[in-house]
C-alpha positions in Angstrom: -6.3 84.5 -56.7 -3.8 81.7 -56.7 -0.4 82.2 -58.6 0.0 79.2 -60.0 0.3 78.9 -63.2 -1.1 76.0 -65.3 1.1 74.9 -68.3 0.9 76.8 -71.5 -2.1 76.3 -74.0 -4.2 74.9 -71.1 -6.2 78.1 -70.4 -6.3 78.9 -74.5 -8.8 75.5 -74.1 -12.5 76.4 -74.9 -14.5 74.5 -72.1 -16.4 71.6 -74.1 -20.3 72.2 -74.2 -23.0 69.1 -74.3 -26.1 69.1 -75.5 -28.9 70.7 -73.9 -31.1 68.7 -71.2 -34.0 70.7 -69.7 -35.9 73.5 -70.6 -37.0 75.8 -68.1 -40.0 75.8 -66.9 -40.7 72.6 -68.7 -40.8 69.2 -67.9 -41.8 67.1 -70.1 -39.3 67.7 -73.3 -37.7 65.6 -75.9 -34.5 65.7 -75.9 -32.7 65.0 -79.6 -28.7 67.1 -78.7 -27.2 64.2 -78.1 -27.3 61.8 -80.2 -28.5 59.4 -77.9 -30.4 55.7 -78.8 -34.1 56.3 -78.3 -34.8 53.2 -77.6 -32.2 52.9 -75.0 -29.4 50.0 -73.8 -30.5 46.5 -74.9 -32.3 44.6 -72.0 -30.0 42.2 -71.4 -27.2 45.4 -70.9 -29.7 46.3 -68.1 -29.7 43.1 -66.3 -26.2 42.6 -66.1 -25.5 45.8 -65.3 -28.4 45.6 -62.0 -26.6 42.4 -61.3 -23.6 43.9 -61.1 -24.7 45.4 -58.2 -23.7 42.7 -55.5 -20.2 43.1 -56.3 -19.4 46.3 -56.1 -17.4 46.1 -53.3 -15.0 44.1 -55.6 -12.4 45.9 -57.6 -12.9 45.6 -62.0 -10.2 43.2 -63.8 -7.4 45.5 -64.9 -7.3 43.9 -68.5 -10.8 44.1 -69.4 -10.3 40.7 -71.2 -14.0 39.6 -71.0 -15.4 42.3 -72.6 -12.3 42.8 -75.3 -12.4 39.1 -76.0 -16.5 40.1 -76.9 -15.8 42.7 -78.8 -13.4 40.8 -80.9 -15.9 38.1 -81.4 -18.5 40.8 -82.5 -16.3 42.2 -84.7 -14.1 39.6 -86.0 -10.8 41.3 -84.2 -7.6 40.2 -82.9 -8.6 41.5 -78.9 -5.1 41.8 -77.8 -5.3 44.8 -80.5 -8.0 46.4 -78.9 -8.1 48.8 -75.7 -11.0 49.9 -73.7 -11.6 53.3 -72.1 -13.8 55.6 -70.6 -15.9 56.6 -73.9 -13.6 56.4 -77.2 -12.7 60.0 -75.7 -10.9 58.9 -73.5 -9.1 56.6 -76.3 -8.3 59.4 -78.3 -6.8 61.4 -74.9 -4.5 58.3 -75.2 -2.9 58.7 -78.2 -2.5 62.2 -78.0 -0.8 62.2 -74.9 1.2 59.0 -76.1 2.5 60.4 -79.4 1.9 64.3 -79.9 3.4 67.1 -77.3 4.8 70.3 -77.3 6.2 71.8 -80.9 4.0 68.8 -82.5 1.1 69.5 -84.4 -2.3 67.4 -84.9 -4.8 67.8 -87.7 -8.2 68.1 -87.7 -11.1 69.2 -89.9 -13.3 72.3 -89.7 -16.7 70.3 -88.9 -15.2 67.5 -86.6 -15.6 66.3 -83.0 -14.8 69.5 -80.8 -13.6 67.6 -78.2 -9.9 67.3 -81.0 -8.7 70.7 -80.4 -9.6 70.6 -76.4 -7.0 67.1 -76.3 -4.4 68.0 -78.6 -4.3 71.6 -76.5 -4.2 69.6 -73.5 -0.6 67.9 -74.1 1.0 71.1 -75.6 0.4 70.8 -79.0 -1.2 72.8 -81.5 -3.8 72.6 -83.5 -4.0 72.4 -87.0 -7.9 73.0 -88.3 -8.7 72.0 -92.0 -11.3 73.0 -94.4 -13.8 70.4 -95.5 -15.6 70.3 -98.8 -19.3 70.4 -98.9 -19.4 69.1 -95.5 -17.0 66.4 -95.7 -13.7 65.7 -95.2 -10.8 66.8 -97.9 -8.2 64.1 -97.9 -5.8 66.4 -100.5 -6.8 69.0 -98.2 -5.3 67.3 -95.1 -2.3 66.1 -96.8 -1.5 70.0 -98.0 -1.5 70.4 -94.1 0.7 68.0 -93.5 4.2 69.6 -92.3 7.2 67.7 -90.7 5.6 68.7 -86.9 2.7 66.7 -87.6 2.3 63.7 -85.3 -1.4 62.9 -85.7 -4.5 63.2 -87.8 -8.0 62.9 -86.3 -10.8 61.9 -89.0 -14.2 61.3 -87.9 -16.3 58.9 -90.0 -18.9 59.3 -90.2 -18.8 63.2 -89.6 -20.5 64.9 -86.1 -22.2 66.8 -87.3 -22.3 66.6 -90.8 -23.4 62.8 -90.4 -21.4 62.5 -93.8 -18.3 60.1 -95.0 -16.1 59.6 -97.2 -14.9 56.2 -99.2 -12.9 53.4 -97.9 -10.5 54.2 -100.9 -10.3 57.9 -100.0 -9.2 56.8 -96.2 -6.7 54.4 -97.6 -6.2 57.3 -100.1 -4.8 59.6 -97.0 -3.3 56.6 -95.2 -1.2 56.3 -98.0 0.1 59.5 -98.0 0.7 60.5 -94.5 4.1 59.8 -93.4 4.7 56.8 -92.0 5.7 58.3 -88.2 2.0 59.9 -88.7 -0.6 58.4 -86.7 -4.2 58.3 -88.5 -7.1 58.1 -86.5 -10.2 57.0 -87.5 -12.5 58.0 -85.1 -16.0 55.5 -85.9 -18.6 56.4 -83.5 -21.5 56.4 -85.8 -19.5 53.2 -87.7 -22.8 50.8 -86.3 -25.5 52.9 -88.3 -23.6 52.4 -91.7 -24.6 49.0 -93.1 -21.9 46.7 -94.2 -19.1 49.1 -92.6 -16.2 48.2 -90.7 -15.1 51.7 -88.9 -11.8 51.4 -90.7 -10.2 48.0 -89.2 -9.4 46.7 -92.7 -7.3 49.7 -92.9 -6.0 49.4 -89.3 -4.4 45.9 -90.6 -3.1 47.4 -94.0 -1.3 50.4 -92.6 0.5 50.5 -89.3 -0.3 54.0 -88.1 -3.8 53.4 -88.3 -5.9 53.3 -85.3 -9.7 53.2 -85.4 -11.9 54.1 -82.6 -15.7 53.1 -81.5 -18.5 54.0 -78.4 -21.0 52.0 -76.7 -22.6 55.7 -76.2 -24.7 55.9 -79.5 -26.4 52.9 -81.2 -25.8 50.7 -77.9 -27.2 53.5 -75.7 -24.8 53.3 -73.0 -23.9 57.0 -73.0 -24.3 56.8 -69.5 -21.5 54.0 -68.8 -18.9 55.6 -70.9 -17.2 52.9 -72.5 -15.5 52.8 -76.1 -12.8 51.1 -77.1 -10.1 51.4 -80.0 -8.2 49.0 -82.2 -4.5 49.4 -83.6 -1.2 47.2 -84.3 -0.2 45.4 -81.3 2.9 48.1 -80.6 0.6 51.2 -80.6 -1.5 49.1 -78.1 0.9 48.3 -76.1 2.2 51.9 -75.7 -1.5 53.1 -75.0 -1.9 50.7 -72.2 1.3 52.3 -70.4 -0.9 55.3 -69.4 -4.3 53.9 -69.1 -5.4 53.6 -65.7 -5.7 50.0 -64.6 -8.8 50.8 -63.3 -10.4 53.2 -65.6 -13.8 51.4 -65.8 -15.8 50.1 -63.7 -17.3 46.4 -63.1 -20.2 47.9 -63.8 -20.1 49.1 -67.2 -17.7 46.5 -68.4 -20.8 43.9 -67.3 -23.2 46.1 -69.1 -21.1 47.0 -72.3 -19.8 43.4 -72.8 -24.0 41.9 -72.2 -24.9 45.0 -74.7 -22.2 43.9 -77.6 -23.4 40.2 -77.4 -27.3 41.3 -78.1 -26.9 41.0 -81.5 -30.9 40.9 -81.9 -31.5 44.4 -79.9 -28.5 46.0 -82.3 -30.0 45.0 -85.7 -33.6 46.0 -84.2 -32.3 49.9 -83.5 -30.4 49.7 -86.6 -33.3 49.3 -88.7 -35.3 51.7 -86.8 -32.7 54.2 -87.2 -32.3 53.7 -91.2 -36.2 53.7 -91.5 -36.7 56.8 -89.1 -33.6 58.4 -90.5 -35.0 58.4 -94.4 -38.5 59.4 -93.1 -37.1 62.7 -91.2 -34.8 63.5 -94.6 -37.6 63.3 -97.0 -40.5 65.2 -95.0 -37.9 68.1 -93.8 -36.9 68.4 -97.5 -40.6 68.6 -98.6 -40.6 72.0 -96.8 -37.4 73.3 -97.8 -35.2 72.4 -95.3 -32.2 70.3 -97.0 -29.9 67.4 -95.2 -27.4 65.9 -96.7 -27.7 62.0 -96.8 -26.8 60.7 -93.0 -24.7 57.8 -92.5 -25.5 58.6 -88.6 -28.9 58.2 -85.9 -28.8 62.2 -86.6 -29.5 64.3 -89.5 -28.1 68.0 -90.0 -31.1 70.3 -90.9 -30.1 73.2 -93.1 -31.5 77.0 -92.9 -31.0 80.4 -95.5 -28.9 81.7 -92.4 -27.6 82.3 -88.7 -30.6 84.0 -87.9 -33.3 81.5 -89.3 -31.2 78.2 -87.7 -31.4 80.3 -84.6 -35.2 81.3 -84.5 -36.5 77.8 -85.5 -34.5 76.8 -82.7 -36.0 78.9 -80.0 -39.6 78.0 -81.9 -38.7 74.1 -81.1 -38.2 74.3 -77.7 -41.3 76.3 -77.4 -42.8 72.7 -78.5 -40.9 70.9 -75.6 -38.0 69.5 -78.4 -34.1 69.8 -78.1 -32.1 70.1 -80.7 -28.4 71.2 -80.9 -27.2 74.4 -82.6 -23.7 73.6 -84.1 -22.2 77.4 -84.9 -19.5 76.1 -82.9 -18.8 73.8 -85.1 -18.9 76.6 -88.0 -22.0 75.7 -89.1 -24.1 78.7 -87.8 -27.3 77.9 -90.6 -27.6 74.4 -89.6 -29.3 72.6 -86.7 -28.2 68.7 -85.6 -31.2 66.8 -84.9 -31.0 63.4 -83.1 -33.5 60.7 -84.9 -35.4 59.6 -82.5 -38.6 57.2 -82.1 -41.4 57.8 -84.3 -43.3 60.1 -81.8 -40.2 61.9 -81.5 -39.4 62.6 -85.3 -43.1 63.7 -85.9 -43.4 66.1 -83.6 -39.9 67.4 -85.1 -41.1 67.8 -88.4 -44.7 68.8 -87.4 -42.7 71.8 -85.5 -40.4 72.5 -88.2 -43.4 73.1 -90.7 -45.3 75.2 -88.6 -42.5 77.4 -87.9 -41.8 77.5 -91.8 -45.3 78.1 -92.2 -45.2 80.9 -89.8 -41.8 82.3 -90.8 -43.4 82.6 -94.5 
């Protein structure tokens, strides 16, 4: 066994887990852990991306300006405020190796993104869970936390997995009072599915240690590509692109990503599938007695009596060929996150779900 030692907190890091793929001994299975679109990337993210092809001998623009200057247009934002990287992750690795270290510590709450305390261990500093109420996020809550070590707070909105939010005012709310060496991050994967939502950028302009982040991984469907992208005040920018890697995406997925934010048509079509789908799923799960709170998200989070009963319908839905994800690890051992998919998809979810209530009566 090799003597070398890694640097401290790395090996207190709790190896991230995905969402199931395959089932054994099955193959044909619907797979709703990961939040994916069921519809998949837009068409036109497809042909530029199998265009893309004949060039990829040729090294990928180190600016990304194509696909920023897109995204601003999209968007309505300055793009010499935005970075790219490999998923919003990859963003959020960015500032937390930028701005936190050892003896710092970075807030979180009890239900968000795992992937926080795995990135804030990762550069030495410590991480500071808090509780949320009802499944969302406590703004007095996080500014109790709040100690002269704190460098960073990391809200996700809408929640994974709740798939709840909280107000505009409320974020300005904790903006407000964070100090002002304090970096908030709003971290907006989901923003797309909310209607009439802006991931946070009006707040990124009112308040200078704001920084919002977004994916192409969930309503663009490009997962697979691993591109997101964040949005700050020109300094904070500026210090994240001193440790990005010039090269950190490829041509590839900056063709697809940049074809995908243009398809304006293909984003308002799995929008409105989602909502529709979304409200269905809600309503027929709750007609059986299993409660979700209102999603802002393309996934719901289905609620059991307990552990055991979250875990058994579980095990009863792969029986029926359907993945779902079990989120104790997220400390909510009752529930179950459920992707919405198609409409095939979410009927054979809730037909599955009642006959296992039906069974488990």
């Amino acid at each position: 066994m090799t003597k070398i030692i890694p640097k401290p907190g790395i090996m207190d890091i709790a190896l991230y887990q995905g969402g199931q793929s395959h089932i054994a001994g099955m193959t044909e299975v619907i797979k709703l852990s990961s939040n994916e679109n069921p519809f998949g990337p837009s068409p036109k993210a497809i042909e530029a991306a199998r265009d893309s092809a004949a060039t990829l001998h040729r090294y990928p623009g180190t600016d990304h300006a194509s696909l920023r200057a897109a995204i601003g247009a999209r968007y309505g934002l300055d793009p010499a405020r935005i970075i790219c990287g490999v998923g919003s992750d990859e963003v959020l690795q960015f500032v937390a190796r930028a701005y936190a270290g050892v003896g710092d510590e970075v807030i979180h709450t009890e239900h968000g993104f795992s992937m926080y305390p795995i990135i804030i261990r990762a550069v030495g500093a410590t991480p500071v869970m808090v509780a949320e109420r009802d499944r969302k996020v406590d703004v007095d809550a996080i500014l109790a936390a709040v100690t002269g070590k704190t460098k960073i707070v990391f809200v996700t909105n809408p929640g994974n997995p709740t798939s709840t939010m909280i107000s505009e005012a409320e974020l300005a709310r904790l903006a407000e009072g964070l100090p002002e060496t304090c970096l908030m991050v709003l971290d907006g994967a989901y923003a797309e599915f909310v209607a009439g939502f802006d991931g946070g950028a009006a707040l990124v302009d009112r308040y200078p240690n704001v920084i919002m982040t977004r994916t192409f991984s969930k309503i663009y469907g490009l997962g697979g590509m691993r591109v997101g992208w964040g949005y700050a005040a020109q300094d904070i920018i500026d210090v994240l692109n001193r440790i990005r890697q010039p090269f950190n995406l490829s041509l590839t997925a900056l063709a697809a990503a940049e074809a995908a934010v243009q398809d304006e048509e293909y984003l308002t079509f799995c929008h409105a599938e989602n909502a529709r789908l979304r409200v269905w799923l809600v309503e027929e799960l709750a007609k059986i007695g299993v409660p979700c709170d209102p999603s802002c998200t393309n996934f719901i989070l289905a609620r059991f009596a307990d552990r055991a009963e979250a875990e058994a319908c579980d095990d009863y839905l792969k029986t029926q060929g359907l993945i779902v994800r079990r989120v104790a690890g997220y400390n909510l051992p009752n529930a179950l996150r459920i992707t919405v998919g198609d409409e095939t998809a979410c009927a054979r979810v809730v037909a599955a779900i009642t006959a296992f209530k039906g069974g488990a009566a």
